[in-house]
N, C-alpha and C positions, 0 to 999 in steps of 0.2 A: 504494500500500500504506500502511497504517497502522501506524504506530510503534506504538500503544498497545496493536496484538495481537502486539508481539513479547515478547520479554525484559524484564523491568521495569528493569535493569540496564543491559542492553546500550542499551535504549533512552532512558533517561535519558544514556546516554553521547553518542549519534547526534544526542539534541537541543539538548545542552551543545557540541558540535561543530558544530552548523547552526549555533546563536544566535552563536558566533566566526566562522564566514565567515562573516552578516549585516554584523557588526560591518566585518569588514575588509574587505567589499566596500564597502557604501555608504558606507565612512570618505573612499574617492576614493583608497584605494592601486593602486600600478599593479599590472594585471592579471597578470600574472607572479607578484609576490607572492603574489596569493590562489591564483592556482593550486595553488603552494608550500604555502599553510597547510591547500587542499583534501585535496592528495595523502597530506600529513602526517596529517590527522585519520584520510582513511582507512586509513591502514596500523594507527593505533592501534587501530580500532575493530576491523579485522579480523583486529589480531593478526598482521597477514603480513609477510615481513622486505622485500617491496619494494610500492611502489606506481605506478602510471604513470597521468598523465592526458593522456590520446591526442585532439587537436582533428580534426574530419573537414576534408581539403582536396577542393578543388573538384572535382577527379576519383575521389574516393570513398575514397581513403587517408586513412587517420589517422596525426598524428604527435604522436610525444610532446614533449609542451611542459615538463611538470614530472614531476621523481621525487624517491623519497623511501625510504632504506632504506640499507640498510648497503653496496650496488653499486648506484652509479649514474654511475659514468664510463662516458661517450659513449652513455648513451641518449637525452639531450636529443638533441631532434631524428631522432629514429630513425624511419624512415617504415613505418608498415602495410601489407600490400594491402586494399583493399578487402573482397574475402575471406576474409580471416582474421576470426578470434572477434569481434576488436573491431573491426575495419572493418563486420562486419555489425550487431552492438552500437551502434556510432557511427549506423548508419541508420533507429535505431526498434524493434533488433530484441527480442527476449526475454533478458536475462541466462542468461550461459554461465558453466557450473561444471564443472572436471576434476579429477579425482584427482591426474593427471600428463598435463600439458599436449604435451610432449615425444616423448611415444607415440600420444596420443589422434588418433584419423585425422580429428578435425572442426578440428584447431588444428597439429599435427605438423607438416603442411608449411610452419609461415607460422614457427615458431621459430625467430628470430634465432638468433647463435651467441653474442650478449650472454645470453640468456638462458636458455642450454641447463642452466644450474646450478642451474634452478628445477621445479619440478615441480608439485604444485595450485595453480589457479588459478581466478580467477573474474571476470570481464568486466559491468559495469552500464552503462546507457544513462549519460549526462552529459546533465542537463539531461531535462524534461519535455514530455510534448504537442507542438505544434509546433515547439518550439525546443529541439532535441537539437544540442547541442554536438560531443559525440565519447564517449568510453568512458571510463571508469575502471575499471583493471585494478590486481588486487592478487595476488602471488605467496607462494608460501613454498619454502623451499628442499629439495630432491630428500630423501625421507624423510619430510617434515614432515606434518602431520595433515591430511588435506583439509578445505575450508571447509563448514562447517554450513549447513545449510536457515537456521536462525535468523540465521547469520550474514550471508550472501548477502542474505536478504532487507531487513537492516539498514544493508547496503553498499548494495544497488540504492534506497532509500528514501533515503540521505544526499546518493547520487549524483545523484538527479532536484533534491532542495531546493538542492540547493548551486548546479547549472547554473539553476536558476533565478532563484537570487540575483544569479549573477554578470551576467545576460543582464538584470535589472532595473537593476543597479547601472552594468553599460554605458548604459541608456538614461537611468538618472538622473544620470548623470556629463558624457552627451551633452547633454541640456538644460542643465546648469550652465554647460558649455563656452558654448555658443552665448548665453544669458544674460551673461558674462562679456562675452563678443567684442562684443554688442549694447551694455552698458554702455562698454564702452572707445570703441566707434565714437560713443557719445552726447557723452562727454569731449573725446573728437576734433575732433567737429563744433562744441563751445560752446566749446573753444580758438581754433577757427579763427572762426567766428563771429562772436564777440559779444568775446574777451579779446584777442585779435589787432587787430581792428578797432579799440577804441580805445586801444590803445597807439598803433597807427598814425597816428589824428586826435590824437592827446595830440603825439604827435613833431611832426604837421606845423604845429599848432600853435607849438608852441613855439622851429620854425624859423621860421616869421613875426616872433613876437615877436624874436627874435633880427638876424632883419633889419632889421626898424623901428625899432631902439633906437638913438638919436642918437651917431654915430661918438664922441664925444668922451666921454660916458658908458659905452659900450659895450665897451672893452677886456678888461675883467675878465672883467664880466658874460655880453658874450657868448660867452668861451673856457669860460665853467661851462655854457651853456648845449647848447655846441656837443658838448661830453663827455654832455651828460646825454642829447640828440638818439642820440648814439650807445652811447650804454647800450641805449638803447630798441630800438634798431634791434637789438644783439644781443642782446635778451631777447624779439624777435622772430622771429630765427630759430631760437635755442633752443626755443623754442616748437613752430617748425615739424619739427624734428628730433625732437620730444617726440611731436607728434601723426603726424607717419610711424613713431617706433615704436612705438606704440598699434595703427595701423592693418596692424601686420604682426607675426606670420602669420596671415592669412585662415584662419576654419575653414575646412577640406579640402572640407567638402561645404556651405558655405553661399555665397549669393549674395549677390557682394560689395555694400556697398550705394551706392547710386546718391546722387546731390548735384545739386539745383534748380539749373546753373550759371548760369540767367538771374536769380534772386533773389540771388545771391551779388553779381554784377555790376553790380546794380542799386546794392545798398549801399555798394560801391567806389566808385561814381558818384556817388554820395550825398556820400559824404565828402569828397572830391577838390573838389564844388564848391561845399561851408562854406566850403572853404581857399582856392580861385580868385576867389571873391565871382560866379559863373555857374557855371549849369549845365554841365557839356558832354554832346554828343548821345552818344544808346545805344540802335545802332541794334541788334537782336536778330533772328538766322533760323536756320531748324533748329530742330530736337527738341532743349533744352538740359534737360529734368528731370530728364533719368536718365542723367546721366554718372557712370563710375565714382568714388569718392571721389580715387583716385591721381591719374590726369588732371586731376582738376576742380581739385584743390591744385598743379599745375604752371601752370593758367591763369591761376588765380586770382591767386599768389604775379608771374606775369607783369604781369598789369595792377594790382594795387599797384605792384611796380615803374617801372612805365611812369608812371603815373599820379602817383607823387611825383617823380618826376622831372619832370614837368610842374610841378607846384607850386613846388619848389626852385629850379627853374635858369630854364625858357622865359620866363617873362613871355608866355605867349601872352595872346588875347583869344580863342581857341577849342579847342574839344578836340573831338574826335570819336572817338568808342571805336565799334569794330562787331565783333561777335563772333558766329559763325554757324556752323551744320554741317552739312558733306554727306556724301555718301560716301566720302571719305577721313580727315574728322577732324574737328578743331573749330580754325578757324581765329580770331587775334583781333589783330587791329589797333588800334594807339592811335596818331592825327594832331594835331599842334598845329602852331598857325602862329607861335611863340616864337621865340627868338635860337639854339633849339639846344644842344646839350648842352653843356658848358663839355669841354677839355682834361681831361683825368684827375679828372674827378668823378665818384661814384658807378659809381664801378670794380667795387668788391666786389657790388653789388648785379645790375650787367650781368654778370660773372661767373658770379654763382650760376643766372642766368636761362641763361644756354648752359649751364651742368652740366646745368639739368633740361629744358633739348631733347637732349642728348643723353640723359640717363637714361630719359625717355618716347620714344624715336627718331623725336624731331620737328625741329624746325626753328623756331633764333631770328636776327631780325637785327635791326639799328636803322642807319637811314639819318636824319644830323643834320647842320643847316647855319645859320650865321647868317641866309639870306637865304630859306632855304625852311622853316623848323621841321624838325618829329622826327618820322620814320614808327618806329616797335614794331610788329615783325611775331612772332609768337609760332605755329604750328601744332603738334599733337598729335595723332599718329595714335590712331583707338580702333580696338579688336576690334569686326568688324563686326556679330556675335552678342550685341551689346550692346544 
């Protein structure tokens, strides 16, 4: 219907009330509200002391979600039948108009005992064409005037624009979300990446220089050095806490995204043997391109681990990383033929690595000895619908 063959008045009103729920819908208010501001307009526009906006649920009732009038204790939430005015309204149907709703044999039987204080009444679709939301109903109380041809048809015109609005405003709201969730997951990945990384090669660095610097020079120097090592290492895992809550909560309906964990590995490897002066091998099997992000950051975060610890302490002459997956998960191993982990070193870091096998309900271990080096056993189970 066309506002412009109604009322000049009335409709000038209808369209000053759409252009506010536009407003408040694509502003990204929660949906509640606009409901709220919807209900409200209509009661203004048609002049009735109550108003209800009724959502249709999955078995064909409607329930009210917002009201608006001088009585509205315990309609929120008050369920329809299907067959009543606005359950059939809710479905597509023609707007319904009654003198007194109360008596009227097409509405009578469906009259709550909330509502028995009311009498004309008039029921509009919510929402347009395909996407009918539920009813918008407007009352006036027992005596009161019944609703106009001009009026109804003012109400039924506000009701369709307005579900329209809201049903765009969810989809433009939808895409923001998921544009959001995509940016923070980009942030995530160039923390982990690229800022993570070479803090990492910055520390292991500068625990080199630290060893190399001549005992008799070194006192001071390397106690600042040894502080600065472990700044790093905690501005490291603040980091990692920063990008697990970036990465949480998953939109509800998107698919979480997936991490190349064989190029992640690669670059681990990369660094590890700037620092060793040799390569060590990386041996790579299984599907690693599409591991979830969470996983991939529990493996990852293992073989740094593992992997400075080889720098720090073994003195190896080799390292062998092999990281592979099958049907149970992604398994990754790091071997050096070194002196072994020292007594109470690098406690905090073995630590954190058992937190994130039990938080992933995997499984961590490290077997180390003067005379045989360090095996790093690291497993993570995945969801096999991955």
């Amino acid at each position: 219907m066309s506002i412009a063959l109604m009322d000049p008045t009335l409709a000038a009103r209808a369209l000053s009330a759409a252009t506010e729920i536009t407003g408040t819908a694509l502003s990204g208010d929660d949906p509640g509200d606009v409901l709220e501001t919807v209900v409200a307009r209509a009661v203004e526009l048609a002049e009735a002391d109550l108003g209800l906006v009724m959502v249709r649920a999955d078995d064909g009732q409607v329930v009210a979600e917002a009201a608006h009038g001088a009585t509205t204790q315990g309609l929120r939430g008050l369920a329809f039948s299907a067959d009543s005015a606005a359950g059939q309204v809710a479905r597509g149907g023609e707007p319904v108009v009654s003198e007194d709703f109360t008596v009227d044999p097409r509405t009578a039987p469906f009259v709550p005992p909330e509502l028995q204080g009311f009498g004309p009444f008039a029921a509009s679709a919510f929402g347009a064409g395909g996407r009918v939301l539920g009813a918008l109903t407007v009352y006036r109380r027992h005596g009161g005037e019944p609703f106009s041809a001009s009026t109804v048809e003012v109400l039924t015109a506000f009701a369709a624009q307005a579900g329209v609005v809201l049903a765009l405003a969810e989809g433009a709201n939808a895409r923001h979300r998921v544009t959001l969730y995509q940016e923070r997951e980009r942030i995530a990945r160039e923390l982990h990446d690229v800022i993570v990384q070479r803090l990492y090669g910055a520390g292991m660095q500068l625990d080199r220089v630290r060893k190399n610097m001549r005992k008799r020079f070194a006192q001071a120097d390397g106690a600042r050095l040894s502080e600065a090592i472990d700044q790093l290492d905690q501005t490291i895992e603040e980091i990692r806490g920063t990008v697990r809550a970036l990465r949480s909560p998953e939109p509800a309906n998107e698919t979480v995204t997936a991490t190349d964990l064989a190029e992640s590995a690669r670059g681990e490897v990369r660094i590890a043997g700037e620092l060793l002066g040799y390569p060590p091998t990386l041996e790579l099997s299984g599907e690693l391109a599409d591991i979830p992000a969470e996983q991939a950051d529990h493996i990852r975060a293992a073989l740094r681990e593992a992997l400075s610890n080889v720098v720090r302490h073994s003195g190896a002459s080799e390292t062998r990383v092999t990281l592979s997956r099958d049907a149970e998960g992604v398994k990754l191993r790091v071997r050096d033929n070194g002196s072994g982990v020292p007594q109470g070193v690098a406690k905090r870091g073995l630590r954190h690595l058992a937190e994130r096998a039990t938080t992933s309900g995997g499984r961590f271990s490290i077997n180390s000895s003067p005379s045989l080096g360090t095996l790093v056993a690291f497993d993570v189970p995945l969801d096999q619908t991955v």
